[in-house]
C-alpha positions in Angstrom: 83.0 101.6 102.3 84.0 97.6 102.3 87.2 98.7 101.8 87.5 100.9 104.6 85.3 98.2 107.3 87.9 95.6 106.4 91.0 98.0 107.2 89.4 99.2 110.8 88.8 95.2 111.3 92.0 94.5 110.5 93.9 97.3 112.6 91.8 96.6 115.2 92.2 92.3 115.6 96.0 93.5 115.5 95.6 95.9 118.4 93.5 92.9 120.1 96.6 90.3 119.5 99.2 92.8 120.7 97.6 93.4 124.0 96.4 90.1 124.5 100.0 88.3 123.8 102.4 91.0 125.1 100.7 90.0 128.2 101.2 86.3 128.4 104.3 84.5 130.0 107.4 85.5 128.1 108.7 82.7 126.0 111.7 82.7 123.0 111.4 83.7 119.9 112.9 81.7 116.9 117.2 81.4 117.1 118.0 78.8 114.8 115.6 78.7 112.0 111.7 80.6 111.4 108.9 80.4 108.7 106.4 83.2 108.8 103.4 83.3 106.7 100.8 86.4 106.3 98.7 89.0 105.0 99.2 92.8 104.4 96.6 95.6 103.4 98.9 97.4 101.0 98.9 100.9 99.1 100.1 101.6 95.7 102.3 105.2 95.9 104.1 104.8 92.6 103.8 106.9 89.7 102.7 105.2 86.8 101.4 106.3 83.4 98.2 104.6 82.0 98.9 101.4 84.6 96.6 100.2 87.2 98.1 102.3 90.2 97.5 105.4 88.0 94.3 104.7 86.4 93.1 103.7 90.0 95.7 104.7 92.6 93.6 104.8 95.5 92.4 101.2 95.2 93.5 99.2 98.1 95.7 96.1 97.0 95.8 93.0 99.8 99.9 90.9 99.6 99.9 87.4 101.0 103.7 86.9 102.2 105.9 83.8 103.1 108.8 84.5 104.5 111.9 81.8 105.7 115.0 82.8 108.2 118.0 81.6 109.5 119.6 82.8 112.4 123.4 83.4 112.0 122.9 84.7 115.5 120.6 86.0 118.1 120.4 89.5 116.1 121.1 88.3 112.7 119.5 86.3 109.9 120.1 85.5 106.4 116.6 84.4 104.7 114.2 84.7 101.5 110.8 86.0 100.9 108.0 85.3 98.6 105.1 88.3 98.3 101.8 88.5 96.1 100.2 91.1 95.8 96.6 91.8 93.8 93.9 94.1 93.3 90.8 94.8 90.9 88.6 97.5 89.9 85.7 96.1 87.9 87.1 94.1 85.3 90.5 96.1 85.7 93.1 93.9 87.6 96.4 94.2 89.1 99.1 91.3 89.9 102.4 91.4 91.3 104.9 89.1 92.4 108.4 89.3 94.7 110.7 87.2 95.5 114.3 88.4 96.8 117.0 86.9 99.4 116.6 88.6 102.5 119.0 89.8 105.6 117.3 90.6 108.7 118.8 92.1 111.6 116.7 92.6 115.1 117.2 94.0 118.4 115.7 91.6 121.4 114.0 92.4 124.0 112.3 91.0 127.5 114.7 87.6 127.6 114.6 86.8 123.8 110.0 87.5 124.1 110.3 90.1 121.6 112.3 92.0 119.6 112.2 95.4 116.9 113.4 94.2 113.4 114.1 95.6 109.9 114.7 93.3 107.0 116.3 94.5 103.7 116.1 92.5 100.4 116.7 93.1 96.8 115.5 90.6 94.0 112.9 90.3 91.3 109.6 91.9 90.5 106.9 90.7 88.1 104.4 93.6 87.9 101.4 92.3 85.4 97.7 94.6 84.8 95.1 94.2 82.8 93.5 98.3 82.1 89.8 98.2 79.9 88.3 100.7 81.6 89.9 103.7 79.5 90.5 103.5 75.9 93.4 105.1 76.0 94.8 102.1 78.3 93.3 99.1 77.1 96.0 97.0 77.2 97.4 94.0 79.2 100.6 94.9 80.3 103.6 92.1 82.0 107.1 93.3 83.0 109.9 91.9 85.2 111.9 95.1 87.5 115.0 94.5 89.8 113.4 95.7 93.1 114.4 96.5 96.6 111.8 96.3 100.1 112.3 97.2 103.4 110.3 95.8 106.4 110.0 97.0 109.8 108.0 95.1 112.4 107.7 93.8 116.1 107.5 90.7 116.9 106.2 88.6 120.1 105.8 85.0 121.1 102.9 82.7 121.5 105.3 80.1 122.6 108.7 78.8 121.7 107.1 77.5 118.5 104.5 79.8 117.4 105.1 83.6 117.6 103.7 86.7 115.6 104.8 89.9 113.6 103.1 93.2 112.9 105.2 95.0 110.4 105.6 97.8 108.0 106.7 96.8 104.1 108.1 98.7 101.5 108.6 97.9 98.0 110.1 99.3 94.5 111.1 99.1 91.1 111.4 100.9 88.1 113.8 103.8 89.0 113.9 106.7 86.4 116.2 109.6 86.2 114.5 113.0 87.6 115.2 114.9 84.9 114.3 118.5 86.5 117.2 117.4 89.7 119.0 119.6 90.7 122.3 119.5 93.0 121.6 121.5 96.2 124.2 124.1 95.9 122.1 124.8 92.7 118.9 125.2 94.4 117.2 128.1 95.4 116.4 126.3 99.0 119.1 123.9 99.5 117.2 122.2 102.1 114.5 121.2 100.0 114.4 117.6 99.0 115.1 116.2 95.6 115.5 112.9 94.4 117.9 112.2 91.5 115.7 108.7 90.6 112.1 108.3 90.8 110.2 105.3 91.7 107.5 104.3 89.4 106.9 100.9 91.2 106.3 101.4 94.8 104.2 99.7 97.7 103.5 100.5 101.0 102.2 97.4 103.4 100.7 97.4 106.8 100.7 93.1 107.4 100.3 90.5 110.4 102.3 87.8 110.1 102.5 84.1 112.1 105.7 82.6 112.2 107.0 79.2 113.1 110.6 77.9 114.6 111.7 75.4 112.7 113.9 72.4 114.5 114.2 71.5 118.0 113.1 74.5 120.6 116.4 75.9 122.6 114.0 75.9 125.8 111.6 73.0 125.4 
């Protein structure tokens, strides 16, 4: 029930910001140079064995973000991001942290206002649990993955200096080899999706970010 309060809260002040700033005066969004810090409600659609997202895979996680950019041009950006990510289930507890060079690309819109972006990085994951509620789990477990996240958000500005995103994240790790794959001119239903890996580290993130320009403003 808390969990579900604090998710209809959270949608809901982001519904509230996007109406509220989409209809302010348009100014610019960052061009040189942005920090953006934040917080995500985030989902745990892996599949584990005996790990905290299987021994409690419906348990709603909350990632804090931080986020830097630079602007090779208008629609382009070269950057880094830091992400956290936590959760706990009585004395069961889940932490997970991300960092990876990032390269955004974005598509602006109303005179530079606001703009549709996807970002794309691929760096380091430190996945770390702690399982006592099963015996057959009890076990603190710590493990670094190459991992790859995808974002995709909207952004909008406050001002030339303050400006916000509401964005989409993806994240995994862990690939294994589907062993029961099969090419599609080997399948009974070739349109039927297969994957030849499987993730067995994946997030999915709903988050609100503020960001920050960095330097002198283009239109002070």
């Amino acid at each position: 029930m808390k969990d579900s309060t604090f998710k209809i809260g959270f949608v809901v002040i982001a519904a509230v910001l996007c109406v509220c700033t989409m209809t302010s005066v348009a100014q610019t969004l960052p061009m040189k140079d942005a920090i953006a810090v934040g917080g995500s409600l985030t989902f745990p659609a892996g599949k584990g064995t005996n790990d905290f997202t299987d021994v409690h895979g419906s348990t709603l996680c909350f990632s804090a973000d931080l986020n830097y950019r630079h602007y090779l041009s208008d629609v382009a950006a070269l950057g880094a991001i830091y992400q956290f990510c936590g959760s706990h289930h009585d004395r069961d507890l889940l932490r997970c942290h991300y960092i990876a060079p990032t390269l955004t690309c974005r598509a602006l819109q109303n005179e530079g206002s606001q703009s549709l972006y996807f970002t794309f990085g691929m760096g380091f994951l430190l996945y770390s649990d702690r399982i006592y509620s099963r015996p057959a789990a009890n076990h603190t477990f710590n493990q670094g993955y190459f991992a790859a996240s995808l974002s995709l958000g909207y952004e909008w500005t406050f001002s030339n200096r303050l400006s916000s995103q509401l964005h989409i994240d993806f994240l995994t790790a862990k690939w294994s080899e589907n062993e029961n794959y099969q090419p599609s001119w080997q399948r009974d239903n070739p349109n039927e999706y297969e994957s030849m890996f499987e993730p067995k580290r994946m997030f999915a993130s709903v988050g609100l970010d503020i960001q920050f320009a960095l330097g002198k403003p283009d239109n002070p």
